[in-house]
PAZA-770980 format. One line per 2 residues: number of its first residue (from 1); for each residue x, y, z of N, C-alpha, C. Coordinates in steps of 0.2 Angstrom, whole numbers. Layout:
N
NUM = X/Y/Z/X/Y/Z/X/Y/Z ~ ...
END
This chain:
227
1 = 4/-6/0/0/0/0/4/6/0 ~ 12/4/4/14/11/4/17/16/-4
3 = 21/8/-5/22/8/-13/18/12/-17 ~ 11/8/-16/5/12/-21/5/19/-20
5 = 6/22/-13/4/28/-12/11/33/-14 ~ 17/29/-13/23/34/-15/23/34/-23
7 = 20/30/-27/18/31/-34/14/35/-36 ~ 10/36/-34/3/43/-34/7/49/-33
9 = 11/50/-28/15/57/-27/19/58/-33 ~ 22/53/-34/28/54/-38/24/54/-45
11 = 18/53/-48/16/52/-53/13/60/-51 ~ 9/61/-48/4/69/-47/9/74/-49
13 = 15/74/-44/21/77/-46/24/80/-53 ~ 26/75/-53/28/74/-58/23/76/-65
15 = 19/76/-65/12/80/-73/13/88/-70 ~ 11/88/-65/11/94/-64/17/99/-64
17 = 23/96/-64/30/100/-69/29/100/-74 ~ 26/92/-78/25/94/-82/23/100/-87
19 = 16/101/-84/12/105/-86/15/112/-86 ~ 18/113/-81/20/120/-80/27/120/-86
21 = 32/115/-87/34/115/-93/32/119/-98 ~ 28/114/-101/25/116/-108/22/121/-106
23 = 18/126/-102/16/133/-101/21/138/-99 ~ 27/135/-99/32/141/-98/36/142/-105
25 = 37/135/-112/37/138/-115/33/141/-122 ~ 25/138/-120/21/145/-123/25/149/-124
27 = 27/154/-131/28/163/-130/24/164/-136 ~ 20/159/-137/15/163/-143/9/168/-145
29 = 7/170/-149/1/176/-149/-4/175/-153 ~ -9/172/-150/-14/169/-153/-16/177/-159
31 = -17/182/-155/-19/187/-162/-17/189/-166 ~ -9/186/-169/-3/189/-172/-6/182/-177
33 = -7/174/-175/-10/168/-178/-17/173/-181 ~ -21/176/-178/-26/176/-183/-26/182/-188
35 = -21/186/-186/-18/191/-194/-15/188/-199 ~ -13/180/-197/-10/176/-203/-16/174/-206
37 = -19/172/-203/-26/167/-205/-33/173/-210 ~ -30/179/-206/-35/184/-209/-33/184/-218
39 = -26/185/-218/-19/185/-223/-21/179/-229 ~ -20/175/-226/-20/169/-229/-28/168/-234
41 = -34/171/-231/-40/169/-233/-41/176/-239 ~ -36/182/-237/-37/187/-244/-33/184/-248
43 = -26/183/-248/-22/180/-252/-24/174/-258 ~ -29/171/-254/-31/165/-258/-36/167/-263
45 = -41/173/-259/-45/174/-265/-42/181/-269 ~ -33/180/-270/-31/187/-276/-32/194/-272
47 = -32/194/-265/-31/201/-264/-24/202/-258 ~ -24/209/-257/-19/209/-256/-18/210/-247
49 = -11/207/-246/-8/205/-239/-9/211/-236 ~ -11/213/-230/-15/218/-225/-8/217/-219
51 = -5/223/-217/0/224/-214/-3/223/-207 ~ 0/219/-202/1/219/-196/3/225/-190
53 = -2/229/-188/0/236/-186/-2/234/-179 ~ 3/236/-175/2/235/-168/-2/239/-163
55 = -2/246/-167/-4/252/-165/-13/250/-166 ~ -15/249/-171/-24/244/-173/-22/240/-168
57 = -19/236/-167/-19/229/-162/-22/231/-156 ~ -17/238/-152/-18/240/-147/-23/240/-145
59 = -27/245/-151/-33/249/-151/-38/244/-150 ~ -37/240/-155/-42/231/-156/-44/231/-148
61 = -40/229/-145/-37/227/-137/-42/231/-132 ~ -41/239/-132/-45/244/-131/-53/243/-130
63 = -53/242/-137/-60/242/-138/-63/237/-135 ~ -61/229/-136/-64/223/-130/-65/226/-124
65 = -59/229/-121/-59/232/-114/-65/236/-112 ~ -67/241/-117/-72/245/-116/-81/241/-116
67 = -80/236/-118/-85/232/-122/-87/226/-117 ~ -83/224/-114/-82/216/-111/-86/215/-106
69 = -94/219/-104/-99/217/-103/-105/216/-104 ~ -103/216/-112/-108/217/-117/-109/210/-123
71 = -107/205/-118/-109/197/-125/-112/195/-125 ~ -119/195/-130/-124/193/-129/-126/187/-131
73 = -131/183/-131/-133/174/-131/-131/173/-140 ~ -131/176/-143/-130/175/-150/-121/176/-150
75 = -119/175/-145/-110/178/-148/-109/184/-150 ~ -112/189/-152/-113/196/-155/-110/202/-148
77 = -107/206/-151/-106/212/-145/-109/216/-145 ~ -116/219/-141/-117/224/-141/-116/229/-140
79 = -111/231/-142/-106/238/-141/-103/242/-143 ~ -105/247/-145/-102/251/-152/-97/259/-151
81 = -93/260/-150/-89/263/-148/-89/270/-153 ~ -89/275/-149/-89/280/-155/-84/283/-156
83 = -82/286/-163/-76/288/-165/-71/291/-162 ~ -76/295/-155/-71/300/-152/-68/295/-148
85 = -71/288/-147/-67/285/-141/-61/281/-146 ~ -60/281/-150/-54/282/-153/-47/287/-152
87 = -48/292/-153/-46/297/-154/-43/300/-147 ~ -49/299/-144/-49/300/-136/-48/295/-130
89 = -48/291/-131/-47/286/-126/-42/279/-130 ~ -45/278/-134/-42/269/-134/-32/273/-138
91 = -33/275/-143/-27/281/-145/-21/283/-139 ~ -23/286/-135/-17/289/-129/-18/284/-126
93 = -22/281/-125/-20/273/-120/-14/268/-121 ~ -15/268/-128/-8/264/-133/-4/270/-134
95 = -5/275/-133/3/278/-136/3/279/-143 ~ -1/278/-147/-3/280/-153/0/287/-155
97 = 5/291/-158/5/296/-160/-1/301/-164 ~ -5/303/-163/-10/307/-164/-10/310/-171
99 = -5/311/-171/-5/315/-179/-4/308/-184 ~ -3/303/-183/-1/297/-187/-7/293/-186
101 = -14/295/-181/-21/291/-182/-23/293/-190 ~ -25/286/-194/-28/285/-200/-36/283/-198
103 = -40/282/-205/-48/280/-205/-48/272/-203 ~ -52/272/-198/-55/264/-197/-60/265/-204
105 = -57/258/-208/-62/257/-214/-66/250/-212 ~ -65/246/-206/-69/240/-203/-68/237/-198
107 = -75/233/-196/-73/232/-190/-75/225/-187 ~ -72/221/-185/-80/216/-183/-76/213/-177
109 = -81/210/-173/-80/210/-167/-83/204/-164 ~ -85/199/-159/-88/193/-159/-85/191/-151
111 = -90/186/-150/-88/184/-141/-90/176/-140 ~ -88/174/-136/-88/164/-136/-86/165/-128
113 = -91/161/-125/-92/157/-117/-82/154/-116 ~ -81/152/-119/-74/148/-117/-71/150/-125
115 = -65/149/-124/-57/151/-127/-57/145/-132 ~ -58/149/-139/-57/145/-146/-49/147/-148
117 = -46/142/-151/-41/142/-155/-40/147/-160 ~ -37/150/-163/-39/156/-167/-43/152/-174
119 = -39/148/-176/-43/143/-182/-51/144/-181 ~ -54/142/-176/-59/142/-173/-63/147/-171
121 = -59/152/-168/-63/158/-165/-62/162/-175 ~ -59/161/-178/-61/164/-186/-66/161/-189
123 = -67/156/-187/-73/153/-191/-79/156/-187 ~ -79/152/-183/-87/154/-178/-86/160/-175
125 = -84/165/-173/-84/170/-172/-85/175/-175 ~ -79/176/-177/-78/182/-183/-80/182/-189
127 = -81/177/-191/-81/178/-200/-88/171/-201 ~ -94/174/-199/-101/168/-197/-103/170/-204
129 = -103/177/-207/-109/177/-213/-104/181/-218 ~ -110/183/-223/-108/187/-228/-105/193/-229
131 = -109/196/-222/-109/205/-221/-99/205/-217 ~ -98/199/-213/-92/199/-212/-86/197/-217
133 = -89/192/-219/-84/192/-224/-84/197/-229 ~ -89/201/-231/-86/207/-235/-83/211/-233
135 = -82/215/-225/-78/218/-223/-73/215/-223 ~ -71/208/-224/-65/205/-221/-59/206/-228
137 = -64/205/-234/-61/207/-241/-60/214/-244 ~ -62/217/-240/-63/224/-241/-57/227/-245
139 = -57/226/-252/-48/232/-255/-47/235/-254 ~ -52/242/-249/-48/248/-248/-43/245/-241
141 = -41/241/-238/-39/239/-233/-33/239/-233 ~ -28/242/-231/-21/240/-231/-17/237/-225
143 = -21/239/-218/-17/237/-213/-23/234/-208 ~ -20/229/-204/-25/224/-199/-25/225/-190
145 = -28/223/-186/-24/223/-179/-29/219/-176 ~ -27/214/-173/-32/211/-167/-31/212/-162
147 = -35/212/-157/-35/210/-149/-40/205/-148 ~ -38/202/-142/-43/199/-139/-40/198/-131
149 = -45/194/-127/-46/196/-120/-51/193/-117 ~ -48/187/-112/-52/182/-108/-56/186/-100
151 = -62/189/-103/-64/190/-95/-63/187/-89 ~ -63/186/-82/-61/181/-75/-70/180/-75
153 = -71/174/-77/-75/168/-76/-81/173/-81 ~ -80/174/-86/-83/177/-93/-81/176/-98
155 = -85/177/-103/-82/175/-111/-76/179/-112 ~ -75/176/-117/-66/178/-122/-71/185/-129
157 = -66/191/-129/-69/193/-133/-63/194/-139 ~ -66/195/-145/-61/196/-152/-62/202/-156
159 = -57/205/-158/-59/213/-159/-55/212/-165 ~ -57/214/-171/-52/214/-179/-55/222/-179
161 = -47/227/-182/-48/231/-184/-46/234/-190 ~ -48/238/-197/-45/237/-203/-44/243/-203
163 = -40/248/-209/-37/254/-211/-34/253/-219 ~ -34/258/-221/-34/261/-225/-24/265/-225
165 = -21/266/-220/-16/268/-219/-11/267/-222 ~ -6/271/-223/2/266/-223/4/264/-219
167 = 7/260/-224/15/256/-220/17/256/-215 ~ 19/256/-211/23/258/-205/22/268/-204
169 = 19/272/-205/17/278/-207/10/280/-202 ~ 8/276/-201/1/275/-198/1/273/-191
171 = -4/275/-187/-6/272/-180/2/269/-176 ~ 6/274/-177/13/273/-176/12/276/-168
173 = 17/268/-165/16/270/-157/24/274/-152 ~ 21/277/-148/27/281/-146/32/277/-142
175 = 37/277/-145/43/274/-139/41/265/-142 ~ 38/267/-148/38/259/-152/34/252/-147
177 = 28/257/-144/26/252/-140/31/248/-133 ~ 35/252/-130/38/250/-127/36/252/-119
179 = 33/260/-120/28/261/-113/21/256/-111 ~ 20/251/-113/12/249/-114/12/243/-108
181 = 10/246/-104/7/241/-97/3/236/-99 ~ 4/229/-101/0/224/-104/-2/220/-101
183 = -7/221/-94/-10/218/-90/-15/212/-90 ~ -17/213/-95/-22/206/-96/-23/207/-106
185 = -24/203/-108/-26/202/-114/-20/201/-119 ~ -20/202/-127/-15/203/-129/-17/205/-137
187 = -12/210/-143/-14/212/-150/-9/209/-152 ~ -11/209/-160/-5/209/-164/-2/212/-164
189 = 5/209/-167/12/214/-168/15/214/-162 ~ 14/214/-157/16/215/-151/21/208/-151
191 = 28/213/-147/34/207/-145/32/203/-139 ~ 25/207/-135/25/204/-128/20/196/-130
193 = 20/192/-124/19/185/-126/10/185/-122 ~ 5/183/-127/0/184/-124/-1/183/-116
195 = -5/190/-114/-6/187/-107/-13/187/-103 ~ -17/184/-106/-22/182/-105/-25/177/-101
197 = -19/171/-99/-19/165/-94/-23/160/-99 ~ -26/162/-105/-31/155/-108/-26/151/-109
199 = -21/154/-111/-18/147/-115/-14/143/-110 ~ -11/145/-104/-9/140/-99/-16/135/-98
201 = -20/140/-95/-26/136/-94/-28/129/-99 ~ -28/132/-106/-30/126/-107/-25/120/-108
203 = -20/121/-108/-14/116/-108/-13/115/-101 ~ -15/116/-97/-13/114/-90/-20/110/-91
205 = -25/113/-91/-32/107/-91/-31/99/-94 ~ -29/100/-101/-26/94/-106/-22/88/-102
207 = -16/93/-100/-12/89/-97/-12/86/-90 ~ -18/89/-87/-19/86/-79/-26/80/-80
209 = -29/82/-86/-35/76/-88/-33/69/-93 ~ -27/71/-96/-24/67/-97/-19/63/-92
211 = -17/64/-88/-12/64/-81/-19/59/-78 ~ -23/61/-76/-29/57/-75/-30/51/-75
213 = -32/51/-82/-36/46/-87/-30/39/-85 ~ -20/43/-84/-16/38/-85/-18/35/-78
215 = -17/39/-74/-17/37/-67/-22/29/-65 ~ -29/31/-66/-33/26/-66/-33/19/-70
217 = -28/21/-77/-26/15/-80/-23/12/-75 ~ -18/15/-72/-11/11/-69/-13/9/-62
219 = -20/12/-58/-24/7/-53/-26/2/-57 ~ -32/4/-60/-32/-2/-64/-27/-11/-66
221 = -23/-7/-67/-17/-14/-69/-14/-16/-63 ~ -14/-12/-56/-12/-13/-50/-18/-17/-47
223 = -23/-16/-47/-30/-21/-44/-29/-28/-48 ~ -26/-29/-55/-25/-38/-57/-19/-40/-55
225 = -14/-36/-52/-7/-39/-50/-8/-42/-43 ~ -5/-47/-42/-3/-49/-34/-1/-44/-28
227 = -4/-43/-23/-1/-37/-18/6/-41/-18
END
């Protein structure tokens, strides 16, 4: 018995480093994944590759934050932010140089009960009909930004912003984004690694429900073996 029980520590133990392994080294960006995925789906249909702007990221980001009590039973955000709170709030928030804010030419926006993949939060969230997929192919569009952002024990919200802007000339951030206090959520373009805690979470889940599953096999084959 005592055997079996020094096996369970050292097995429980043992996952549990695991886990925190593989969550330490995560440094990926799920909304920088779905500005490839945005990329890839104009690309295919002959139009052209939408810049990755950090400064829309930010603001993407922003906007959730202003919104993130507003997900209604359709997944839809009832929230619509007016121009000035661009300009005025979501803009000096991120450090956004003022003279260098361009035209938002779209917007789409979408909410889910639990943390989709970004493959997955592109399909069913953001891009569910026609009216978003036209925004999503929209030519006048030159540059892209996502945010999203896991409420504490509330849905995940996703924020795609589009422009019109230049290159690297537009929605240009002061000090390169390098004053931006990124305490919960995360955009595209950004060096910092999402911090939103979804992704430990669901890798920690996987791997402790798996850890599980082993565990009760190996009672299991301990109950047919001889004490």
């Amino acid at each position: 018995m005592s055997k079996k029980l020094c096996f369970f520590w050292w097995f429980l133990l043992s996952h549990l480093f695991l886990a925190a392994l593989v969550c330490s080294n995560y440094h990926g960006n799920p909304a920088t994944d779905l500005v490839n995925i945005i990329n890839n789906n104009r690309t295919s249909h002959k139009l052209r590759k939408l810049n990755d702007s950090p400064g829309l990221g930010c603001m993407a980001l922003q906007y959730i934050k202003l919104c993130e009590a507003n997900c209604t039973n359709d997944h839809t955000v009832n929230c619509k932010p007016s121009e000035d709170d661009f300009t005025e709030v979501f803009a000096p928030n991120c450090g956004v140089e003022l003279p260098t804010f361009s035209t938002i030419t779209g917007r789409i926006v979408g909410c889910q009960s639990k943390y989709l993949e970004p493959s997955q939060a592109f399909e069913h969230v953001l891009v569910r009909d026609n009216h978003d997929l036209s925004i999503l192919r929209n030519k006048s569009h030159s540059e892209v930004g996502v945010g999203m952002l896991g409420v504490h024990k509330g849905p995940f919200f996703w924020c795609v912003l589009f422009s019109n802007g230049k290159t690297n000339s537009t929605f240009v951030l002061e000090n390169r984004g390098l004053g931006i206090v990124q305490r919960k959520g995360c955009y595209s373009g950004s060096s910092v690694p999402c911090n939103a805690g979804h992704k430990s979470a669901v890798i920690v889940s996987k791997v402790m429900t798996l850890s599980f599953v082993v565990y009760l096999l190996q009672e299991l084959l301990y109950s047919f073996l001889p004490m």
